[in-house]
Backbone bond lengths (Angstrom), bond angles and torsions (degrees), N, CA, C in turn:
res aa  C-N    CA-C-N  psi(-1)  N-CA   C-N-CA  omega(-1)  CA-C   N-CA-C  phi
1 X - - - 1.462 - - 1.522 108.46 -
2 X 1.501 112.39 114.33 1.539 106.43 -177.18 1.435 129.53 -95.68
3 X 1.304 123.84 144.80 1.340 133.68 -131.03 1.652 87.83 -115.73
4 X 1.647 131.18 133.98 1.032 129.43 157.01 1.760 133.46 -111.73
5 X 0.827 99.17 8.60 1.819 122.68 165.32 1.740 115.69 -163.68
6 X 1.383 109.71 -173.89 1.679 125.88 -134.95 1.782 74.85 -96.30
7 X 1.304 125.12 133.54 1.643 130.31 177.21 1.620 105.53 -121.25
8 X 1.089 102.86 139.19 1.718 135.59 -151.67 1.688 92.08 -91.24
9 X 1.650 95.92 146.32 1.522 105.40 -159.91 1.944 91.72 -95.63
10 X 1.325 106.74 158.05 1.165 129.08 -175.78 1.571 123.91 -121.53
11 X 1.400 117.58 154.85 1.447 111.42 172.88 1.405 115.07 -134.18
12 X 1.560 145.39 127.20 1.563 133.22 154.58 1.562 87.02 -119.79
13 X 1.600 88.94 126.00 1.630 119.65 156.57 1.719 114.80 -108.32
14 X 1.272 133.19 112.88 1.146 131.79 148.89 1.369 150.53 -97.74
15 X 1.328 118.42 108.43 1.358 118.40 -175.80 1.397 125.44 -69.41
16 X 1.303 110.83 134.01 1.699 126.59 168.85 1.647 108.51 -112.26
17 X 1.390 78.84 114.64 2.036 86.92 169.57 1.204 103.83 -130.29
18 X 1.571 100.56 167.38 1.385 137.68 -168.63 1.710 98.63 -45.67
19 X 1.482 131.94 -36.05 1.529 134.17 -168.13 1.570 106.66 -128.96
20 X 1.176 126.25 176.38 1.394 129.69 167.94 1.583 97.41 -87.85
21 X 1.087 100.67 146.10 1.628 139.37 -170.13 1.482 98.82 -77.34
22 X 1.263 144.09 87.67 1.573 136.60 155.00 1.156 114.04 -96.36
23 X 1.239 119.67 70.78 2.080 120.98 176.44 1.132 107.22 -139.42
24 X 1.142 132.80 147.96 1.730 135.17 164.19 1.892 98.93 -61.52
25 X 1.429 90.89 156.00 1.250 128.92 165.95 1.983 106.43 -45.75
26 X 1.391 97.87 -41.16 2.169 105.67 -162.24 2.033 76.07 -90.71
27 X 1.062 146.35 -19.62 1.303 138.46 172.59 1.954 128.33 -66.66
28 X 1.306 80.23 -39.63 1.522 108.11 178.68 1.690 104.99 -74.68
29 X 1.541 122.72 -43.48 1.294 116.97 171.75 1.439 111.93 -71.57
30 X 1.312 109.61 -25.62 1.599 106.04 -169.10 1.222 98.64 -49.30
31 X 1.738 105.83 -64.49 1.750 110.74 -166.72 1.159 117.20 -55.71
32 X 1.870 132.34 -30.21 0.873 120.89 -179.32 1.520 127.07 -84.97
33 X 1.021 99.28 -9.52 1.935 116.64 147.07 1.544 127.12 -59.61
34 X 0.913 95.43 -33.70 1.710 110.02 -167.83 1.309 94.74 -74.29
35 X 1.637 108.53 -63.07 1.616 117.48 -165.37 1.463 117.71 -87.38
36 X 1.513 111.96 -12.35 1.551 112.63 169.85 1.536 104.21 -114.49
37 X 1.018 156.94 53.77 1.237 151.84 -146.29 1.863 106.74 -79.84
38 X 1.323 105.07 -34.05 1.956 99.81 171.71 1.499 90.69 -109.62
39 X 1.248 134.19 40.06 1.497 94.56 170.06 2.129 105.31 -92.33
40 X 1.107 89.48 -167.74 1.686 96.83 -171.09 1.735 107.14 -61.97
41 X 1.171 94.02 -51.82 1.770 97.16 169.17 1.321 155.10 -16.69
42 X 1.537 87.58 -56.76 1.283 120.91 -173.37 1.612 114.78 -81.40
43 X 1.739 142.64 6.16 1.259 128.70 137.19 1.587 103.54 -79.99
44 X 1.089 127.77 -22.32 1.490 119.72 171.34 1.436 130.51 -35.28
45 X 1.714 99.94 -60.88 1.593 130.16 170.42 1.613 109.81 -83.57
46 X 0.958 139.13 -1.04 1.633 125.85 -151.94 1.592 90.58 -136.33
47 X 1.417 136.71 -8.23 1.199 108.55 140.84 2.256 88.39 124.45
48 X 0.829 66.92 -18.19 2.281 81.51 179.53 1.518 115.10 -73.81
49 X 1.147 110.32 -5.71 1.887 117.78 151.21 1.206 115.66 -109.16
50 X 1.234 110.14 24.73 2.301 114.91 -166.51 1.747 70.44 -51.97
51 X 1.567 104.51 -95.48 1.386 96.18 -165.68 1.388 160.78 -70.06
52 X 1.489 96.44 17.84 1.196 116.82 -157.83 2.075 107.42 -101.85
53 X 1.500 75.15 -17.11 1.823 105.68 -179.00 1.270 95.57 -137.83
54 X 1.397 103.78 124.70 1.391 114.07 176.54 1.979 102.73 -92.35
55 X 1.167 90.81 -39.20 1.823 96.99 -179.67 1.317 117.24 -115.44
56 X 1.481 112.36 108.05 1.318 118.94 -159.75 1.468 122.77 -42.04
57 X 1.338 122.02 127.37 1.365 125.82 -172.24 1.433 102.03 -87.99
58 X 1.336 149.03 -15.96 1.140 157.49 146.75 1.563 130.28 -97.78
59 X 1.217 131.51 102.53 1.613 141.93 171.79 1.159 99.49 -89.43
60 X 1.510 100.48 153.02 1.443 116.70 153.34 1.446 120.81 -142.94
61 X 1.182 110.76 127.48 1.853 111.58 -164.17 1.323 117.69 -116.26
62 X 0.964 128.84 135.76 1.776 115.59 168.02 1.847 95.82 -100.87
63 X 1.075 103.36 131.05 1.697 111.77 -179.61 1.714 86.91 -136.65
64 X 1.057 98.53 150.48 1.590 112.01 177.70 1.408 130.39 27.25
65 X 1.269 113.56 29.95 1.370 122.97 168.78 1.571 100.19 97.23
66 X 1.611 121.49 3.62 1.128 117.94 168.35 1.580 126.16 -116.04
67 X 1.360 124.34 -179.27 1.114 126.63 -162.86 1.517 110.83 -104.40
68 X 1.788 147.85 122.56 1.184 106.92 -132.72 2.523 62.64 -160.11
69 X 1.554 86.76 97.86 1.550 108.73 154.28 1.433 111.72 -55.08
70 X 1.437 141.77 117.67 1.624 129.42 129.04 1.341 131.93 -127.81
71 X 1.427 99.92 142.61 1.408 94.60 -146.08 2.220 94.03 -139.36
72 X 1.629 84.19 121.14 1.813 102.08 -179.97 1.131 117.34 -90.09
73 X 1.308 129.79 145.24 1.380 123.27 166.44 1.791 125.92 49.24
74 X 1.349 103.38 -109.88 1.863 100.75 177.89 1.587 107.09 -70.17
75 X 1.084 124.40 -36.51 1.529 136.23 172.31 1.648 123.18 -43.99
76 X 1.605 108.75 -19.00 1.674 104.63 -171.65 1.130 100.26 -88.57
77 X 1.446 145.89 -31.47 1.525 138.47 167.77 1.858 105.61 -39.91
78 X 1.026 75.11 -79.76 1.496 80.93 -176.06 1.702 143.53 -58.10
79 X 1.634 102.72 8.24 1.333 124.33 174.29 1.751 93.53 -100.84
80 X 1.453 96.58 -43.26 1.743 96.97 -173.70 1.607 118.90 -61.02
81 X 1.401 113.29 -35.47 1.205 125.80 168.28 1.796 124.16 -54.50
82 X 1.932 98.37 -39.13 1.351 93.36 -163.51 1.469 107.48 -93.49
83 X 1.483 124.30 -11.80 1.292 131.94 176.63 1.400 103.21 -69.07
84 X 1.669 142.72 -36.90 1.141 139.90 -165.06 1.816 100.23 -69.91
85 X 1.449 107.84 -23.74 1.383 100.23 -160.93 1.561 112.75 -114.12
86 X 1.704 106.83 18.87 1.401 116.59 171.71 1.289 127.50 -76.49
87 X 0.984 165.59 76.00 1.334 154.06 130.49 1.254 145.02 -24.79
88 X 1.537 108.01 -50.39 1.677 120.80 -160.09 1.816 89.53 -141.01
89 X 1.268 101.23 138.17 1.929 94.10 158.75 1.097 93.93 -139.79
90 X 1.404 105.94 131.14 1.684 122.92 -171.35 1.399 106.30 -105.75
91 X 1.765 121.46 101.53 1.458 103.76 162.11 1.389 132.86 -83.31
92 X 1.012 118.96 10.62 1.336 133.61 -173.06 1.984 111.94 107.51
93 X 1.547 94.38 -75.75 1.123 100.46 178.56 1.882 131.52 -84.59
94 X 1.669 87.83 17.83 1.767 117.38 -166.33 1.427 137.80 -154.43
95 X 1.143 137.82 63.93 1.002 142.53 -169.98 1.451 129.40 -43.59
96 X 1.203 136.89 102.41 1.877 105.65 -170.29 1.930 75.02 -116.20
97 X 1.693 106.05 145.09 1.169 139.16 139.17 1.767 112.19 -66.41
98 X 1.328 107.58 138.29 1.866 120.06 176.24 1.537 80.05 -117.38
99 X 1.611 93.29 122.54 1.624 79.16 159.87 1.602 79.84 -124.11
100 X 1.203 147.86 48.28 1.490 128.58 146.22 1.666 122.79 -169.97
101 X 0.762 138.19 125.67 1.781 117.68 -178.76 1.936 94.42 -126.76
102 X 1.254 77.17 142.24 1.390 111.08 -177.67 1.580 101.89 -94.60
103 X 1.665 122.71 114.44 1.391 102.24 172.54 1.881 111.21 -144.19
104 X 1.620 92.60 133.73 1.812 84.02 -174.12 1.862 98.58 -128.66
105 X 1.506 87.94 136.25 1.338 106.63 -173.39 1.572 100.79 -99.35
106 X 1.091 124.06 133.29 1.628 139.81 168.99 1.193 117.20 -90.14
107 X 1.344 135.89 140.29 1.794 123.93 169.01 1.905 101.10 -115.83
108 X 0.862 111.56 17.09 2.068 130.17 -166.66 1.271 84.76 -137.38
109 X 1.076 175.92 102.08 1.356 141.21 126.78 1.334 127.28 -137.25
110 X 1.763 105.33 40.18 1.183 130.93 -144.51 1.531 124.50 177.59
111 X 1.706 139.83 74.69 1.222 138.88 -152.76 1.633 109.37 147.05
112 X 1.789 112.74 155.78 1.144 111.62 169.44 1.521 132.32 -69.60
113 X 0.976 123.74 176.90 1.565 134.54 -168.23 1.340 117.61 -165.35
114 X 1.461 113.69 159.39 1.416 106.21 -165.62 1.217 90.11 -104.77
115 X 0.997 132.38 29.73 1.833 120.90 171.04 1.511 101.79 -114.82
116 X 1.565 114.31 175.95 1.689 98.39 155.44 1.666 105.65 -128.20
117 X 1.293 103.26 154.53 1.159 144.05 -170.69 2.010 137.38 -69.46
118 X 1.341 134.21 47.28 1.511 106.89 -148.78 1.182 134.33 -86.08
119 X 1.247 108.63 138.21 1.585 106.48 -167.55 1.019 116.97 -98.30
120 X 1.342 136.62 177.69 1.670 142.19 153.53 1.181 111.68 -141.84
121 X 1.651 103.81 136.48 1.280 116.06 -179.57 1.572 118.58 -81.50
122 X 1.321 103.82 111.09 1.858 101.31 -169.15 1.395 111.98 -73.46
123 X 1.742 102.93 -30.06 2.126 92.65 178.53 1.575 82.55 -112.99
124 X 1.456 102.37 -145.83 1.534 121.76 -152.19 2.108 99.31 -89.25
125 X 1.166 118.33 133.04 1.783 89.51 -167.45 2.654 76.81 -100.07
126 X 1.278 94.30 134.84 1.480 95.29 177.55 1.605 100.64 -98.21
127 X 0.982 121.10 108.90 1.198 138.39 178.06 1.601 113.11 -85.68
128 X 1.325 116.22 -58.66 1.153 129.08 -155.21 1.994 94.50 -98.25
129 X 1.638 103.50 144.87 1.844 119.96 -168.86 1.448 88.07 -133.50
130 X 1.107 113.74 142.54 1.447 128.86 162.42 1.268 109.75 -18.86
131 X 1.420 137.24 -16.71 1.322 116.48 -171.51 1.702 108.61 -107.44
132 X 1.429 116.37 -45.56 0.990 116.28 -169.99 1.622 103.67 -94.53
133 X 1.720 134.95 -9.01 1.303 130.45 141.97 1.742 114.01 -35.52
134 X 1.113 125.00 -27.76 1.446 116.19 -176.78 1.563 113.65 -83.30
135 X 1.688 103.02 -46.69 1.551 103.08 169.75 1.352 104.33 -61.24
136 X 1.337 153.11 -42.11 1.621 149.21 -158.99 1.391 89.60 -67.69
137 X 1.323 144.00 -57.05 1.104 117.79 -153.47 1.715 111.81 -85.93
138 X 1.446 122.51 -15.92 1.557 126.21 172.90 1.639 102.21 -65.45
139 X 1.461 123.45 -22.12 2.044 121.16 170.35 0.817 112.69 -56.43
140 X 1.597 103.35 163.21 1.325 115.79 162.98 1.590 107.55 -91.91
141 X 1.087 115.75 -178.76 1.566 123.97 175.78 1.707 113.75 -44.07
142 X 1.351 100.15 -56.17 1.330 135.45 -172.05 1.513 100.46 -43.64
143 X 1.423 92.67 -81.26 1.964 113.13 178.80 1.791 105.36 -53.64
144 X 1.408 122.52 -29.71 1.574 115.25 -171.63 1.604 92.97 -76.05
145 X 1.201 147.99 -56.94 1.237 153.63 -156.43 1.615 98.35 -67.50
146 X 1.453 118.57 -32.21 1.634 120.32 -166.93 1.558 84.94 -79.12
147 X 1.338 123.48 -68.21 1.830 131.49 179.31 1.461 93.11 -23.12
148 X 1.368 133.27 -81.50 1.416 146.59 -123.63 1.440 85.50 -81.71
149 X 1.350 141.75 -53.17 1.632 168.85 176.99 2.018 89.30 -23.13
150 X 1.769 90.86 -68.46 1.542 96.26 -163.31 1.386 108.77 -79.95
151 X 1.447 122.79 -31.95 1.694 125.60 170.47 1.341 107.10 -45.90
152 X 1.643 108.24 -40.19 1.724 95.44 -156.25 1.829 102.11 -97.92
153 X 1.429 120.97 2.53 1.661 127.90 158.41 1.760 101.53 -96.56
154 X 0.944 111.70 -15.74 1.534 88.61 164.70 1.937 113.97 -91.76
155 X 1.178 106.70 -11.81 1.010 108.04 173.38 2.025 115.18 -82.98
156 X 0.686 99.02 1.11 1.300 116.51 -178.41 1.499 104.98 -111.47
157 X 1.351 122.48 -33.00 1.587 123.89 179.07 1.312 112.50 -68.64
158 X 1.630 96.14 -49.24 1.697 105.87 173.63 1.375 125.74 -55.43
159 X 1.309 126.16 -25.05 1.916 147.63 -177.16 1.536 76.80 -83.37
160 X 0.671 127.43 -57.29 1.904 103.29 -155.48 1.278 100.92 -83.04
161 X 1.675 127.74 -36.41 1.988 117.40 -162.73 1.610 78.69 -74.10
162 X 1.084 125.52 -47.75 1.459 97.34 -158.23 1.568 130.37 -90.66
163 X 1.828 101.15 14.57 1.862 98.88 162.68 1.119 81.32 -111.25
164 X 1.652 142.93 68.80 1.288 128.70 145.11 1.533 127.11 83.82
165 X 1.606 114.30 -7.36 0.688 102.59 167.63 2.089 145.54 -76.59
166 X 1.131 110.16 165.98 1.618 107.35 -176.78 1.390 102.39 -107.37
167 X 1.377 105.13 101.86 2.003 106.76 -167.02 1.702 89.35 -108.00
168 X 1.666 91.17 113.48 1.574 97.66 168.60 1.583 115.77 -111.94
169 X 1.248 109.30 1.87 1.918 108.87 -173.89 1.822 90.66 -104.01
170 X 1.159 107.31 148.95 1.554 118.11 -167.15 2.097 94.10 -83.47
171 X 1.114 115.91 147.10 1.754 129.94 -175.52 1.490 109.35 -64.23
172 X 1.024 110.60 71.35 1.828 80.47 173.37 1.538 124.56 -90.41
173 X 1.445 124.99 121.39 1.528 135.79 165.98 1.652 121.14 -73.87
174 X 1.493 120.04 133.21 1.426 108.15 144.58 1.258 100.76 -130.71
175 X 1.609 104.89 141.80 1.343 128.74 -142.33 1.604 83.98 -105.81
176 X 1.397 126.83 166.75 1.261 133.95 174.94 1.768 100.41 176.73
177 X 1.843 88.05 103.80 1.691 93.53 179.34 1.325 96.08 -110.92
178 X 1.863 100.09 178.54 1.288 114.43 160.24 1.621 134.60 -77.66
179 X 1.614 83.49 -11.71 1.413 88.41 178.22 1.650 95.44 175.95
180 X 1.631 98.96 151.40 2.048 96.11 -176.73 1.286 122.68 -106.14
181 X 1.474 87.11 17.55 1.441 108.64 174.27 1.548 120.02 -86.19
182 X 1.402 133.98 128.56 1.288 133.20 -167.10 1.118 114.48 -60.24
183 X 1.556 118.40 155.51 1.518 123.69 150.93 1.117 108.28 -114.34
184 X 1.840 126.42 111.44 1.403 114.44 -179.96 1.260 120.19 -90.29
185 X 1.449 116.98 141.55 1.416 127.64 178.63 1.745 121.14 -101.77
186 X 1.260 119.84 166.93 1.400 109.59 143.32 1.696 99.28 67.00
187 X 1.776 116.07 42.43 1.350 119.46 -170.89 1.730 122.46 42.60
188 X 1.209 98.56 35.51 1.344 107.01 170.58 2.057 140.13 94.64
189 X 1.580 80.91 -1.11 1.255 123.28 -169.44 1.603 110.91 -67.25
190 X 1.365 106.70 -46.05 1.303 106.35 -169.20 1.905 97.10 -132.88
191 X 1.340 106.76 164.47 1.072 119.56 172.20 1.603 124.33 -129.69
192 X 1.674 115.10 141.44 1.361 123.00 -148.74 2.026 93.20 -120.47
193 X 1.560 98.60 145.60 1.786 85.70 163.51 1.683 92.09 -147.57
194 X 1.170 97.15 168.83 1.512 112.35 -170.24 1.788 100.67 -120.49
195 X 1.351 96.43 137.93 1.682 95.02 178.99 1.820 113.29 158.44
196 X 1.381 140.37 -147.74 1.071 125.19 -170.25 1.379 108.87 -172.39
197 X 1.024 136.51 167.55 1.668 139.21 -151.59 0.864 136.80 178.26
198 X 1.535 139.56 135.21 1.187 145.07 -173.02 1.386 121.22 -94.82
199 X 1.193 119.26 114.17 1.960 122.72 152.10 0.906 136.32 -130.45
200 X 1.416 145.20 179.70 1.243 152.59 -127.11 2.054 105.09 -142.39
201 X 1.706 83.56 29.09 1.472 114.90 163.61 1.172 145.67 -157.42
202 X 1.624 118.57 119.18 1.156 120.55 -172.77 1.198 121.06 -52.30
203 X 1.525 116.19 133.74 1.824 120.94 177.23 1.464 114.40 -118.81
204 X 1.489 141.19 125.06 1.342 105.59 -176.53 1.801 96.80 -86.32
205 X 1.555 91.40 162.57 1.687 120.50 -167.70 1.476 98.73 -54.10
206 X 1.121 134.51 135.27 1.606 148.35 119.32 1.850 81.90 133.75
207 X 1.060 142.95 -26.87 1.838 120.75 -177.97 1.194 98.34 -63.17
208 X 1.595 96.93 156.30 1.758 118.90 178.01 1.544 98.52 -94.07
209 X 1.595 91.26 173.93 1.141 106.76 -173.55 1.768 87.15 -152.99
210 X 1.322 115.95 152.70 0.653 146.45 -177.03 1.813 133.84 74.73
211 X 1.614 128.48 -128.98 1.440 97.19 146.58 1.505 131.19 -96.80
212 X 1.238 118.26 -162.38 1.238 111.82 -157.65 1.589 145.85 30.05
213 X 1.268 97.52 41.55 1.536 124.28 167.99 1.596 119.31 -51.15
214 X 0.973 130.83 -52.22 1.661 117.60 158.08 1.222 111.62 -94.60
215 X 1.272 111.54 60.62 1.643 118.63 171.83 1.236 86.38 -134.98
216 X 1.454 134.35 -38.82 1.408 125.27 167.25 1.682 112.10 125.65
217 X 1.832 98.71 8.21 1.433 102.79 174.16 1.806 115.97 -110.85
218 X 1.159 99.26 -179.77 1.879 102.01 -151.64 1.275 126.18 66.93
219 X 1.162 121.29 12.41 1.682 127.36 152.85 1.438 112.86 -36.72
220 X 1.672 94.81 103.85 1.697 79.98 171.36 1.764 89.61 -126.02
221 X 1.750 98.80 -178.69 1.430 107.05 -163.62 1.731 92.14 -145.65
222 X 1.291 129.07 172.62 1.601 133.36 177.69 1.661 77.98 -175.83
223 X 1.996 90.79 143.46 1.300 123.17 -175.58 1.934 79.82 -108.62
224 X 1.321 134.75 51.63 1.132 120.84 108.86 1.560 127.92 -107.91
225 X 2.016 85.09 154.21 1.505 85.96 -177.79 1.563 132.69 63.96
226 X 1.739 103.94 11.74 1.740 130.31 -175.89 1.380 104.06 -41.09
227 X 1.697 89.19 131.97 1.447 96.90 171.70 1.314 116.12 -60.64
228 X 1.554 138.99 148.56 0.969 116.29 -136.69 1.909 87.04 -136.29
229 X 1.584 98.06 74.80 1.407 108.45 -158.58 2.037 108.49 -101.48
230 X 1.439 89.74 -43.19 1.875 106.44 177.26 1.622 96.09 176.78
231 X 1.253 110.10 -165.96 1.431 125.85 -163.46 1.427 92.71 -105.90
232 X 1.419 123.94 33.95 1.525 94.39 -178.63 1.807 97.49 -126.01
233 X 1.155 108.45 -9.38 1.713 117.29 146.57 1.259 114.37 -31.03
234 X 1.502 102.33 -78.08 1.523 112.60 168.75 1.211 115.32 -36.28
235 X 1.090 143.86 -63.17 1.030 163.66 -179.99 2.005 119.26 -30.10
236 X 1.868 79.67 -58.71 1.869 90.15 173.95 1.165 116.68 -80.98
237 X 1.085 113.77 14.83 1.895 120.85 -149.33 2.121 84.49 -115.84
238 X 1.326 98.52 -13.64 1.663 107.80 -168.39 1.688 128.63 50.62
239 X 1.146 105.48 22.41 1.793 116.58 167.44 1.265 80.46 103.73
240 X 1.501 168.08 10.32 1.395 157.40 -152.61 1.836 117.93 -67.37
241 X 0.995 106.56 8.88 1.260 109.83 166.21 1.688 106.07 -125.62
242 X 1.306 130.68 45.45 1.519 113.35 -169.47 1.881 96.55 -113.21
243 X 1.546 103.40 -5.38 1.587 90.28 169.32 1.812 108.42 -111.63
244 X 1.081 110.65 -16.75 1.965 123.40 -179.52 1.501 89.15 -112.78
245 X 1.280 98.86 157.58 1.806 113.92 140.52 1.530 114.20 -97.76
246 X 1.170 89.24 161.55 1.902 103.62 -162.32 1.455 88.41 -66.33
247 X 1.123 130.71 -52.29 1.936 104.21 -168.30 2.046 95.12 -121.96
248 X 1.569 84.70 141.86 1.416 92.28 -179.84 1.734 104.47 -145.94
249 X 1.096 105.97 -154.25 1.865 111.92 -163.65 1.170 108.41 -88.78
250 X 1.398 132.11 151.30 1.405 119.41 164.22 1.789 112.83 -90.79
251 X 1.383 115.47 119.40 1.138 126.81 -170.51 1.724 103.22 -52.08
252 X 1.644 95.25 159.83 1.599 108.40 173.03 0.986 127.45 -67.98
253 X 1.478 129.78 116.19 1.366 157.63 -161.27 1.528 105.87 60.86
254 X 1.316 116.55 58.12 1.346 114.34 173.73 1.588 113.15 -74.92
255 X 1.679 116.84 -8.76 1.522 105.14 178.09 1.310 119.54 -104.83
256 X 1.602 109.76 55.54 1.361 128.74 -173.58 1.744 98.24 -119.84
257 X 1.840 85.23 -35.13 1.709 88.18 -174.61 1.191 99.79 -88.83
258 X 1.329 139.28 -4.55 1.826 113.46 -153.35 1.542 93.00 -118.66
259 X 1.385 108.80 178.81 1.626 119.91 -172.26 1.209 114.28 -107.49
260 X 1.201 134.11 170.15 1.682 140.18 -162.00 1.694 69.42 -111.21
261 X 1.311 99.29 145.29 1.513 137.49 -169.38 1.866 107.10 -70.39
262 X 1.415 99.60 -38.43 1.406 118.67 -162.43 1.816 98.28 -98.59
263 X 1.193 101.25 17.53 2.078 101.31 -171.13 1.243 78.81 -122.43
264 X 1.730 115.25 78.40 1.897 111.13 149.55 1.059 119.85 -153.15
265 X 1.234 125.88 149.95 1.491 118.46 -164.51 1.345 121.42 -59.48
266 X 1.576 124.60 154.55 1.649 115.46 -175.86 1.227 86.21 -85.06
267 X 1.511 104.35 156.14 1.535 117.15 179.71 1.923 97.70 -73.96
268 X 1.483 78.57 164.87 1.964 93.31 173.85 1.553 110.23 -70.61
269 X 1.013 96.52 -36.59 1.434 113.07 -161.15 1.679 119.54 -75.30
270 X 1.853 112.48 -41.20 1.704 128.24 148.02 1.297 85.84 -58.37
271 X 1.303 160.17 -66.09 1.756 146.93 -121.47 2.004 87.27 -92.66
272 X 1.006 115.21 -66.71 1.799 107.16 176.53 1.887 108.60 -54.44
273 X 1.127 115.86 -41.62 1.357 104.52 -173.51 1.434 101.11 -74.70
274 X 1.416 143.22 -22.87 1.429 132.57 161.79 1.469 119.18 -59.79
275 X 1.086 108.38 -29.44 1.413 116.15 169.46 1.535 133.21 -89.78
276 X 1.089 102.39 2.78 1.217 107.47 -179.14 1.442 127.34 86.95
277 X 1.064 107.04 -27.12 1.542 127.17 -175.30 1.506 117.95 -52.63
278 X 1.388 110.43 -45.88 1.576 102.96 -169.94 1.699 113.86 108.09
279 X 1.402 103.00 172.28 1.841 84.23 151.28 1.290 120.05 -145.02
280 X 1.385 111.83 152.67 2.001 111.38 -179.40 1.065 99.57 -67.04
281 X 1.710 144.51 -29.22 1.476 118.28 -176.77 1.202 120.85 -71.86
282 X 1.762 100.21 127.96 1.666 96.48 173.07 0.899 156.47 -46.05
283 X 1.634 149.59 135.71 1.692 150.46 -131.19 1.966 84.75 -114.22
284 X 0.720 113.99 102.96 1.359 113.77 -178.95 1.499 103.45 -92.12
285 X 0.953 118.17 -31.69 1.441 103.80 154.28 1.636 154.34 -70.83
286 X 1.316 81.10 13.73 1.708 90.60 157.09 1.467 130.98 -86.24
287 X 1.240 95.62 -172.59 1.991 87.02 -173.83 1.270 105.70 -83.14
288 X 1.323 132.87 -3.95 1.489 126.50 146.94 1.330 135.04 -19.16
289 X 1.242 104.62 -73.65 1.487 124.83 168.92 1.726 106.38 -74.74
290 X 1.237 97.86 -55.38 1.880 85.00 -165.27 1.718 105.27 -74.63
291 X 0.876 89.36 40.28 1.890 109.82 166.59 1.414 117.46 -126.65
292 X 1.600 100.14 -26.69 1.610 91.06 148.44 1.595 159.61 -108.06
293 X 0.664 141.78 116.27 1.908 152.62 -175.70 1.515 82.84 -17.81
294 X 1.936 105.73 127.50 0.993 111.87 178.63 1.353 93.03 -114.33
C-alpha cells in the first residue's frame, strides 16, 4: 500500500480490571486528575489544549466494559507514561484494580493511501449540528446520503490538517448506514447515524470522528492492520468485515465523488481563537463537569 507523505504516530492502551468498567469517559479523567494532578496528561484531558488542539490528542473511551486510552501525535508520550503508573482507580464509591494494559504504538497509523479502507462505527458517529440537521431533513434520500458522504470526508480532512498533516490526494467516502433516518441527540439538536465506510484513509482504531468526540461517540474501528490485543476487538467490531474485506480498490473515477482535502469549514473555535475572543461553548472538561455523576 503506497504511502504519499510522512504519517503521524499513534497510541491504543487498554485496560483490564478486576470488574467491568460502568463510568463515563469525563469520570475516568476526573480520577485521573485527582490522583495525577502534574502529571503530563492532564492539560490533555482538563481542557488547556482546547485551543491549542483543535482534535483531541488524547481520548478516552469505555467500549465493552473496558477502559480504552488513545492517544495522536503529542498525546502518545503521555498516555505511555500514564498507563505504566496505573494500578488502582478510585471512584469514590468503586474501586477497579488494573491488573494489565495492553498497549500498541503505531508509527503509520494515520494518512492517505491509494487503497480504501473499512470502517465501523462502534458508538453513534453525530454528524448532523443544529444547523445543517434542518437542511437534512428538507432532502431527499438521494441528496441526504451525498450531505452525509461529504460531512463524513471532511471529517476526515479535518483529523489530518490539524495533526499536521499535508493532504494532497482528494477524500473519497462510501457511506453505508443502517438507516438515513436520524437519531436525535442533545434535545434534538443534533443528529446521530449508525453504519460503516470506506476511504482512501488511514485512521487509527478507536478515535472519533465527528461531534462529540470526548463524549465517547464516533468510535470507529477497521479489521485492518488490528490491534493485536485479544479476540474481543473482533468481537466489538461485530464480524464487520464478513461481507467486504477491510481494504479493497478504489473504484473507477472515484475522484469525481471525493472532496479536495482543503474544501472544509474553519472550525468556530480557530475562528474565536484568531480573534481573540475565546469561545461560549462549554469546556466540559473541566472539573465542573467531571464533578458531576454522569
Amino acid at each position: 500500500m503506497s504511502k504519499d507523505q510522512s504519517y503521524i504516530k499513534s497510541v491504543v492502551a487498554r485496560l483490564s480490571t478486576d470488574k467491568p468498567v460502568r463510568k463515563t469517559s469525563y469520570q475516568v479523567k476526573g480520577v485521573l486528575m485527582r490522583e495525577f494532578p502534574d502529571d503530563p496528561i492532564v492539560p490533555f484531558i482538563n481542557g488547556s489544549y482546547r485551543n491549542d488542539f483543535l482534535y483531541p490528542r488524547v481520548q478516552v473511551k469505555i467500549l465493552n466494559e473496558q477502559i480504552y486510552f488513545i492517544g495522536v501525535k503529542e498525546g502518545v508520550e503521555s498516555i505511555e507514561s500514564m498507563v505504566e503508573k496505573l494500578d488502582i482507580l478510585n471512584f469514590g464509591n468503586i474501586t477497579f484494580k488494573v491488573e494489565s494494559v495492553d498497549t500498541e504504538v503505531c508509527d503509520d497509523g494515520l494518512g492517505s493511501t491509494d487503497k480504501t479502507i473499512q470502517y465501523k462505527f462502534l458508538t453513534p458517529w453525530i454528524a448532523l449540528n443544529q444547523i445543517n440537521l434542518k437542511r437534512y431533513k428538507a432532502l431527499t434520500d438521494k441528496d441526504r446520503l451525498i450531505l452525509l458522504r461529504r460531512l463524513l470526508s471532511q471529517n476526515i480532512a479535518f483529523v489530518g490538517k490539524e495533526v499536521g498533516l499535508t493532504l494532497e490526494k482528494r477524500i473519497f467516502v462510501d457511506l453505508s448506514l443502517e438507516s438515513l433516518q436520524t437519531n436525535l441527540m442533545d434535545e434534538g439538536k443534533m443528529g446521530s447515524f449508525d453504519g460503516k465506510f470506506r476511504t482512501n484513509f488511514i485512521l487509527p482504531n478507536f478515535i472519533g470522528l465527528g461531534n462529540g468526540i470526548t463524549k465517547g461517540y464516533g468510535v470507529l474501528f477497521s479489521q485492518f492492520n488490528p490491534i493485536d490485543f485479544s479476540l474481543e476487538e473482533l468481537e466489538l467490531a461485530n464480524n464487520q468485515s464478513d461481507d467486504h474485506e477491510p481494504v479493497g480498490e478504489l473504484p473507477e473515477g472515484w475522484e469525481d465523488e471525493a472532496i479536495d482535502p482543503n474544501d472544509i469549514p474553519q472550525s468556530k473555535r480557530l475562528k474565536n481563537s484568531e480573534k481573540g475572543k475565546g469561545t461560549k461553548e462549554p469546556n466540559f472538561n473541566t472539573s465542573k463537569y467531571h464533578s458531576k455523576t454522569h
